[in-house]
C-alpha positions as CSV (number, residue, x, y, z in Angstrom):
1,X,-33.4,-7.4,-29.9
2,X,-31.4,-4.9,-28.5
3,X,-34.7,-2.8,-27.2
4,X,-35.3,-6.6,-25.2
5,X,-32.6,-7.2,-24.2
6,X,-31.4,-3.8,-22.4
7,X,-34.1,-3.7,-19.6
8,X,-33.9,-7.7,-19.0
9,X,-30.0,-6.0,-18.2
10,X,-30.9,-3.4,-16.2
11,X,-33.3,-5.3,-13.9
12,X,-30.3,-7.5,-13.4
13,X,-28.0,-4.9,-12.7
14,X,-30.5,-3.4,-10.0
15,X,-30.6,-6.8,-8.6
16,X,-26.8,-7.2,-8.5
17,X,-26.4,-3.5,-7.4
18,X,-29.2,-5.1,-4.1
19,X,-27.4,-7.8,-3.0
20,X,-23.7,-6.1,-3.5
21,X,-25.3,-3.6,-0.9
22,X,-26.2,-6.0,1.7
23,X,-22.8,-8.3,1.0
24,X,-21.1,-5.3,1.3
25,X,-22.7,-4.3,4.9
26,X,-22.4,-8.2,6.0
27,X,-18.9,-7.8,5.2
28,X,-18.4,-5.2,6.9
29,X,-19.7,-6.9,10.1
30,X,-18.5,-10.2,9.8
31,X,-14.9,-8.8,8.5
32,X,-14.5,-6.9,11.8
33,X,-13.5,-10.2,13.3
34,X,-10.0,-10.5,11.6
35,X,-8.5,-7.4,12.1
36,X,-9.8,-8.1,15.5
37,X,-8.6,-11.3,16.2
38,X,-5.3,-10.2,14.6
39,X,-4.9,-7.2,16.6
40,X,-4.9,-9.4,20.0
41,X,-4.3,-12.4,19.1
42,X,-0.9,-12.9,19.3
43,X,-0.5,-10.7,22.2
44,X,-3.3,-13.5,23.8
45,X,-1.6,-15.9,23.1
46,X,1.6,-14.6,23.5
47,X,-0.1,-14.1,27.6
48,X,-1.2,-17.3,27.8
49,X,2.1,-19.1,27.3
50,X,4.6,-19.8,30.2
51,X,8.6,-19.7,29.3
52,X,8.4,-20.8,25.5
53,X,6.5,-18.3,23.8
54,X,7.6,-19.1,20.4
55,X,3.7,-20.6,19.5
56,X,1.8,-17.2,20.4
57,X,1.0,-17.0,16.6
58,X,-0.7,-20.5,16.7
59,X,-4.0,-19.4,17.7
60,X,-3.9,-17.1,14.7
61,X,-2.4,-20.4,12.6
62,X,-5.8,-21.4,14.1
63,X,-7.9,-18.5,12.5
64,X,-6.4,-18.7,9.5
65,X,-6.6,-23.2,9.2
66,X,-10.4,-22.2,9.8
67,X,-10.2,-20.1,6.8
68,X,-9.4,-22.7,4.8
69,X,-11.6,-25.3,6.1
70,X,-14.2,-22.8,5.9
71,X,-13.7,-22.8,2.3
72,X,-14.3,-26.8,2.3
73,X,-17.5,-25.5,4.6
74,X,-19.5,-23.2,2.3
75,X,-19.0,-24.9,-0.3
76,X,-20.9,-28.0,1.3
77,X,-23.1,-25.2,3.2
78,X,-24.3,-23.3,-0.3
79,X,-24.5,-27.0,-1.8
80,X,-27.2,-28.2,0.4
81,X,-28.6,-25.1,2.4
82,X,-28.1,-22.4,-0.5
83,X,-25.2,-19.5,-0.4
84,X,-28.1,-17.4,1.9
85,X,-28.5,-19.8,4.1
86,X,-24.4,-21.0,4.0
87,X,-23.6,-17.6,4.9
88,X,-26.1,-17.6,8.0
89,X,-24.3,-20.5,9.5
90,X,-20.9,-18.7,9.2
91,X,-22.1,-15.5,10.8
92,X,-23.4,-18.0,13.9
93,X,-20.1,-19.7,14.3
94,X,-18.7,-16.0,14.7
95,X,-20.6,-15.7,17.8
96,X,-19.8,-19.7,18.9
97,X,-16.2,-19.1,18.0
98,X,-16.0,-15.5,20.1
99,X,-18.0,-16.9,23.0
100,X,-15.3,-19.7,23.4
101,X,-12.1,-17.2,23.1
102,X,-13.7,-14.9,25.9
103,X,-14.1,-18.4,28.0
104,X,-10.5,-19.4,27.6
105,X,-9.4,-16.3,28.1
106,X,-11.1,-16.4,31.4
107,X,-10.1,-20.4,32.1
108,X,-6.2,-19.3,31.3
109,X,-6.4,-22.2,28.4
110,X,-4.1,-21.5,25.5
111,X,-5.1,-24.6,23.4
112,X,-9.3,-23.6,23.9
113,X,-8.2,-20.0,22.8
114,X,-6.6,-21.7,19.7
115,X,-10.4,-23.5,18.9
116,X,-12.0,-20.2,19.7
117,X,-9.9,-18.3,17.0
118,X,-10.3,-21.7,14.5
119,X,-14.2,-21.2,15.1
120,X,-13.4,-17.4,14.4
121,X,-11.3,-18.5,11.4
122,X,-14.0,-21.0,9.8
123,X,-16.6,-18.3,9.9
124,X,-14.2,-16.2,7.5
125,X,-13.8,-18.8,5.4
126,X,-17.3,-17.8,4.7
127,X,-16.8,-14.2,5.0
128,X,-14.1,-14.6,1.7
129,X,-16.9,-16.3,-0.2
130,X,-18.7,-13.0,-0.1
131,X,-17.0,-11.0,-2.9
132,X,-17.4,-14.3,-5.1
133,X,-21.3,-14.2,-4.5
134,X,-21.2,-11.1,-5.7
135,X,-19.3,-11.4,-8.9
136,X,-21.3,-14.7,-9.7
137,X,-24.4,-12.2,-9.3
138,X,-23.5,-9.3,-11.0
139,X,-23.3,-8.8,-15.0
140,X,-19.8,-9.3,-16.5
141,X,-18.7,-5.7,-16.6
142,X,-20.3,-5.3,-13.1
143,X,-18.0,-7.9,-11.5
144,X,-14.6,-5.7,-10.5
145,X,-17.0,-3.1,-9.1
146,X,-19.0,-5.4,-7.3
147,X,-15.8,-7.3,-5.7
148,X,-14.6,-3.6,-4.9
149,X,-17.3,-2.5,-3.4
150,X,-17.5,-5.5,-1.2
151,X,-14.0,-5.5,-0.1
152,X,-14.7,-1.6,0.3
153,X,-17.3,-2.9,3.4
154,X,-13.7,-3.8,4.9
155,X,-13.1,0.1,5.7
156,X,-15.6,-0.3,8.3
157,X,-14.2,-3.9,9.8
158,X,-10.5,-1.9,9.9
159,X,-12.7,0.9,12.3
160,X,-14.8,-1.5,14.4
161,X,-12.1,-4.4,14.7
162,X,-9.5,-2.7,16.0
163,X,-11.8,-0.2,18.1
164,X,-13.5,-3.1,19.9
165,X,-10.3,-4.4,20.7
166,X,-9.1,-1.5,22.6
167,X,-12.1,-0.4,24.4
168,X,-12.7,-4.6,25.2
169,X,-9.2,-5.0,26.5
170,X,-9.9,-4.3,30.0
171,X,-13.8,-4.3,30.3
172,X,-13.4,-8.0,32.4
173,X,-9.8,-6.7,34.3
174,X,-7.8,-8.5,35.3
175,X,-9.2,-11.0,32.7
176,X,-7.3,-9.3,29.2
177,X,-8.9,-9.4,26.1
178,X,-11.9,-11.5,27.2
179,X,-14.4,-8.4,26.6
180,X,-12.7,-8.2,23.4
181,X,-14.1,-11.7,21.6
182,X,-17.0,-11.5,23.6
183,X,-18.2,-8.2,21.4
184,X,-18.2,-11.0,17.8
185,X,-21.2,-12.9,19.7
186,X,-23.7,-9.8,18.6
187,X,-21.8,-8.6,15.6
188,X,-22.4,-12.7,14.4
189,X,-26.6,-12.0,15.2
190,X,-26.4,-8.6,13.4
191,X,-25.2,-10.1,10.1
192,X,-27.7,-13.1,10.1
193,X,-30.5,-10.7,10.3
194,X,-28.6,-8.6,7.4
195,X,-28.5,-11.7,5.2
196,X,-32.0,-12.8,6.0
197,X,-32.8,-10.4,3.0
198,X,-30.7,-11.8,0.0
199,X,-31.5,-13.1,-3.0
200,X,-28.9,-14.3,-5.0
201,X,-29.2,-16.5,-7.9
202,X,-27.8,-20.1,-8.4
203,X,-24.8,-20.3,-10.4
204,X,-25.6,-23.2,-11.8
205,X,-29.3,-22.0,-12.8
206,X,-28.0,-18.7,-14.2
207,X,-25.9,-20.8,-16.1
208,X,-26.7,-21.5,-20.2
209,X,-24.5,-24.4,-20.1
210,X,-23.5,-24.1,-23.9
211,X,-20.0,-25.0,-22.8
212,X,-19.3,-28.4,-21.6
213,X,-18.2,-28.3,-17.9
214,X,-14.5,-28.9,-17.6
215,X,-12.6,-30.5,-15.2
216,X,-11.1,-28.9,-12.2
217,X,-7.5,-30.2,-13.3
218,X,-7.8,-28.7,-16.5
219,X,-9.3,-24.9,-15.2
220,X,-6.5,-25.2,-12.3
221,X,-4.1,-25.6,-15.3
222,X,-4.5,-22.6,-17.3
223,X,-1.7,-19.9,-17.3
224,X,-4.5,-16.9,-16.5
225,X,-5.5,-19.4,-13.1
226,X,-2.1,-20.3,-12.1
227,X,-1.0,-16.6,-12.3
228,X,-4.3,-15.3,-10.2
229,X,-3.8,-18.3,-7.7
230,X,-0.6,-17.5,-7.3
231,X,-0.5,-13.7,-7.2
232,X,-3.7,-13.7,-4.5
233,X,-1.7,-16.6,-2.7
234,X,1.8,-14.2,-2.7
235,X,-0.1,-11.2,-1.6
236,X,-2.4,-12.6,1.0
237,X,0.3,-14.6,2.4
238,X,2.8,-11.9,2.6
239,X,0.3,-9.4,4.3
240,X,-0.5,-12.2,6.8
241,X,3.0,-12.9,7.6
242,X,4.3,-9.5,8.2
243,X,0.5,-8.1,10.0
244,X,0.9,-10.9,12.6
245,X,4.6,-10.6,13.5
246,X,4.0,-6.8,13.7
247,X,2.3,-6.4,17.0
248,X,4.6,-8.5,17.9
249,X,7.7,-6.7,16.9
250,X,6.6,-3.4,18.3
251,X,5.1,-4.3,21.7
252,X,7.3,-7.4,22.4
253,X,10.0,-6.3,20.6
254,X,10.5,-2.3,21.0
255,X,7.9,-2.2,24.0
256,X,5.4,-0.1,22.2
257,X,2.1,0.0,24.0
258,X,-0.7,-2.6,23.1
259,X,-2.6,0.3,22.0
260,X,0.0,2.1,19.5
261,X,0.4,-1.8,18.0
262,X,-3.9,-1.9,17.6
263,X,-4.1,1.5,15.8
264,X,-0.9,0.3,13.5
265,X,-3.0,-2.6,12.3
266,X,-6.0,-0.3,12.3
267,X,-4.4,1.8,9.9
268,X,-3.5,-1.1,8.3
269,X,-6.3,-2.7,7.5
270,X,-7.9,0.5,6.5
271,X,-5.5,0.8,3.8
272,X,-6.3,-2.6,2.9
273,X,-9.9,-1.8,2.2
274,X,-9.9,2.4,1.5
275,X,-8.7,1.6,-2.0
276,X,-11.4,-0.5,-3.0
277,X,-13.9,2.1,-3.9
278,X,-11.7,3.0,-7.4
279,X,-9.8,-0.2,-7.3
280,X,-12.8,-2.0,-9.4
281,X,-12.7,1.1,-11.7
282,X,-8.6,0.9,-12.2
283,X,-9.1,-2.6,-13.1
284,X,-11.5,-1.6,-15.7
285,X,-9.8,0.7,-17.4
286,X,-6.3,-0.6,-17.0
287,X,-6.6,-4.7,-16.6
288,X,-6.2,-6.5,-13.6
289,X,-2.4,-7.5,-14.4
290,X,-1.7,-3.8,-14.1
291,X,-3.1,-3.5,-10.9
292,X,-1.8,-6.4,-9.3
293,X,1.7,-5.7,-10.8
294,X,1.3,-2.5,-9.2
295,X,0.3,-4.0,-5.9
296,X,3.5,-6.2,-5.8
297,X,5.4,-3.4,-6.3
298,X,4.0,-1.6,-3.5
299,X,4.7,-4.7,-1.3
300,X,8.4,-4.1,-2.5
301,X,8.3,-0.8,-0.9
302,X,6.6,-2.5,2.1
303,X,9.7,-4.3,2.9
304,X,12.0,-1.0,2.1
305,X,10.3,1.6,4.8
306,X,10.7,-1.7,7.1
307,X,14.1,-2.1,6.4
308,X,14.7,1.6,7.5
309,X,14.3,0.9,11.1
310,X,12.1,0.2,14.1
311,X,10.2,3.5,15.0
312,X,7.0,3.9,15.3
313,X,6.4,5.8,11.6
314,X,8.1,2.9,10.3
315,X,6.1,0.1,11.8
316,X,3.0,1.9,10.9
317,X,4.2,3.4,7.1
318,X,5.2,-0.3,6.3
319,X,1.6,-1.3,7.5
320,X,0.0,1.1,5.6
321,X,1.4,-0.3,2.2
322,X,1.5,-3.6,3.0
323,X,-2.3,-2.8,3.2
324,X,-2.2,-0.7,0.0
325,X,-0.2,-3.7,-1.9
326,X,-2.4,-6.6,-0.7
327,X,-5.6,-4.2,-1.9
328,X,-4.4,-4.3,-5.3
329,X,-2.8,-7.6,-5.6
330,X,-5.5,-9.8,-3.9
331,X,-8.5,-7.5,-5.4
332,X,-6.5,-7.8,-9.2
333,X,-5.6,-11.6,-8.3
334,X,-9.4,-12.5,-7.6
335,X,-10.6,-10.4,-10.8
336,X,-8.2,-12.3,-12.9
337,X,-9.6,-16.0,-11.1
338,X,-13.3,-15.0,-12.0
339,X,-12.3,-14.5,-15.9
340,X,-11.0,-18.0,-15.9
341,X,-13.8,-20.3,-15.1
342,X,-17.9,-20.6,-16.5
343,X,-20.1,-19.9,-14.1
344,X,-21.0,-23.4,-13.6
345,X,-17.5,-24.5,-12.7
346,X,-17.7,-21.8,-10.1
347,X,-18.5,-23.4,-6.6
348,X,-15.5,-26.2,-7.7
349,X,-13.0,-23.3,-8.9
350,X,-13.7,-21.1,-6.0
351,X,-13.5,-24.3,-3.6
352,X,-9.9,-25.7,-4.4
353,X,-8.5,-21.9,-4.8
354,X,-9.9,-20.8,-1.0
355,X,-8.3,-23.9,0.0
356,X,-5.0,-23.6,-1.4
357,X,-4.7,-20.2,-0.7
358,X,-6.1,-20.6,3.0
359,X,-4.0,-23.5,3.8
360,X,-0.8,-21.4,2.7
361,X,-1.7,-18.5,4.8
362,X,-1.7,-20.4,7.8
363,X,1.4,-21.5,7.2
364,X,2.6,-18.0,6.8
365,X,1.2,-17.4,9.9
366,X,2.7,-19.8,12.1
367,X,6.0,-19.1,10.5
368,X,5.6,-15.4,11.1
369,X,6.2,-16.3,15.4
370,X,8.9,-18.8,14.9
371,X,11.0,-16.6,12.2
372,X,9.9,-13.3,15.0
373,X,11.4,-15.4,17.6
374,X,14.3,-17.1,16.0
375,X,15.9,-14.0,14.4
376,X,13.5,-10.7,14.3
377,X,11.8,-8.2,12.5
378,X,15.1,-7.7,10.1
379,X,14.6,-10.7,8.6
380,X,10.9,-11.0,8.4
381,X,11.3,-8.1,6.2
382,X,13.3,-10.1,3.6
383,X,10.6,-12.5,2.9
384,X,8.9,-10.0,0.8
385,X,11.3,-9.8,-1.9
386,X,11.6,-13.4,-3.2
387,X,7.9,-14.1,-3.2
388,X,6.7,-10.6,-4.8
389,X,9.5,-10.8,-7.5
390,X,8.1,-14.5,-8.3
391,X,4.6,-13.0,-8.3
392,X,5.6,-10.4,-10.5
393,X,7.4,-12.2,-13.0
394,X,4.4,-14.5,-13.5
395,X,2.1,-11.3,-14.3
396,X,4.3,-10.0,-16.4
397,X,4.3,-13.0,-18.3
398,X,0.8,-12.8,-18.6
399,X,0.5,-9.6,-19.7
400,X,2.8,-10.1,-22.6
401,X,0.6,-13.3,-23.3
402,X,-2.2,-12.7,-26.0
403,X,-5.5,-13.4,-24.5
404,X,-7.1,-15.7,-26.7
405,X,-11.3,-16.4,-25.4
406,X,-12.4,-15.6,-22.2
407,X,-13.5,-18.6,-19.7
């Protein structure tokens, strides 16, 4: 049985280890546009706006909105088109959403920059379905590795965002930042042609079915899903909140140049995704609570190197591990969601938990200009530590749990 059964493996591993490739260089692509968008956006925005410029984080509320309805998207988009053919369409409204930045940009419209960056936002919503694909692809001990390895695509987004936006800052002068979203029209082509050559399975084909498909209320319910929601939710909101008020803080607020604020976030985002190649193989040999306690922790110290004060090594060292925390909290977070449905309950589980977790990052980042406005970096900085402790306790609980059978 066992000489059977090991090659039908391997052949499936190959396939996995195929499509994890080209997710991973789609990624890469298509992720360029957030650290993009983030780099500038604000300061856009912040441009755009007369007297009152206490909404120059709503375009990136935008972005992040489309994340969430992007969630709703794909899911509809992979339903009737196919996950191949879903994430062509997200890659095209890239290019839609950039085009219409650059041309509010140039029209002076705040409230068509906002649609640009929701366009923007909807095609990530997409993007974050790609390390799912890939785990739904891949062989159970394959999965950590494959989300890794996709998130590690990110190291190149955190090296062309940011680059893009400096070098497209001034290409249309005196028109700032319009070059900037005009560069996601191409990247959006590239990684349609780059996804013209998956194959990924159906979930739902792949699937044996020998378990009765549960309700979503009854999945969303289980302590090992609450505490990944949760934990991916803390982390990914957190980073959100404190990457967006950042450029703010240190151009607006200590009158940095644009440029030193773009190469913070670069460094930033770098750290988000640099860990990822040996993040899959830490989960693996030390659980994905570990690692995402670790991550929280990290956050913690996030907060403490901000506290310290407001020169350049602080903005950027705080940057750097918020990256580092949100790499293993969110990576450790999304390893402990896929271990807690089937794999037919995935395109429902992997739906409501996008959209949850979406919807609550915009929030975070359309509170991160009003709480930047009202009272300042300082207290930005103190949101960390109520919502990483809560995150913290709830994987500690888990890990003093017995696991009792896997999803």
């Amino acid at each position: 049985m066992s000489a059977v059964s090991v090659p039908g493996l391997e052949v499936q591993l190959d396939e996995a280890k195929r499509n994890v490739f080209l997710l991973t260089i789609a990624q890469a692509i298509m992720g360029s546009a957030a650290p993009l968008s983030f780099s500038v956006g604000a300061l856009a925005g912040y441009q755009l706006l007369g007297a009152d410029k206490s909404l120059a984080t709503a375009p990136l509320t935008g972005f992040n909105i489309g994340v969430a309805l992007g969630a709703i998207c794909v899911a509809a988009a992979s339903r009737f088109l196919g996950r191949k053919a879903g994430f062509m369409v997200g890659a095209l409204m890239c290019s839609i959403g950039g085009g219409i930045a650059a041309v509010a940009l140039f029209r002076s419209d705040f409230w068509l920059f906002a649609v640009g960056l929701l366009l923007i936002g909807i095609s990530g919503g997409f993007t974050q379905k790609i390390r799912f694909a890939a785990a739904d692809a891949s062989p159970s001990f394959y999965k950590p590795k494959a989300i890794s390895w996709i998130l590690a695509g990110g190291i190149i987004s955190a090296i062309v965002g940011p680059q893009l936006a400096i070098f497209g800052k001034d290409v249309f002068a005196p028109v700032t930042f319009a070059g900037v979203f005009i560069a996601l029209v191409p990247l959006g082509i590239i990684s349609i042609a780059i996804l013209a050559f998956l194959k990924l399975p159906d979930p739902k084909a792949a699937s044996t079915h020998a378990h009765a498909v549960r309700p979503l209320s009854e999945i969303v319910r289980t302590h090992r899903f609450v505490t990944g929601m949760v934990c991916g939710i803390g982390s990914y909101a957190l980073m959100t909140f404190m990457m967006t008020g950042a450029p703010l803080a240190m151009v607006v607020g200590c009158g940095f140049p644009s440029e030193l604020a773009t190469l913070g976030i670069q460094w930033h985002v770098l750290a988000m995704f640099g860990p990822s190649f040996f993040t899959g193989m830490l989960i693996s040999r030390f659980g994905a609570e570990k690692i995402v306690a670790t991550g929280l922790v990290v956050l913690m110290a996030c907060a403490v190197v901000a506290h310290m004060g407001i020169e350049l090594w602080n903005f950027w060292t705080a940057l750097i591990l918020l990256g580092l925390g949100w790499n293993f909290g969110f990576i450790g977070a999304t390893a402990i969601i896929t271990s807690s449905y089937r794999p037919h309950e995935a395109d429902k589980v992997q739906g409501f938990h996008d959209i949850v977790l979406f919807g609550t990052v915009a929030l975070s980042s359309f509170s991160s200009g009003k709480v930047f406005t009202a009272w300042g970096w300082s207290v930005m900085n103190l949101v960390i530590w109520p919502v990483a402790g809560l995150c913290l306790l709830l994987v500690l609980s888990l890990l003093l749990t017995p696991r009792k059978n896997a999803a």
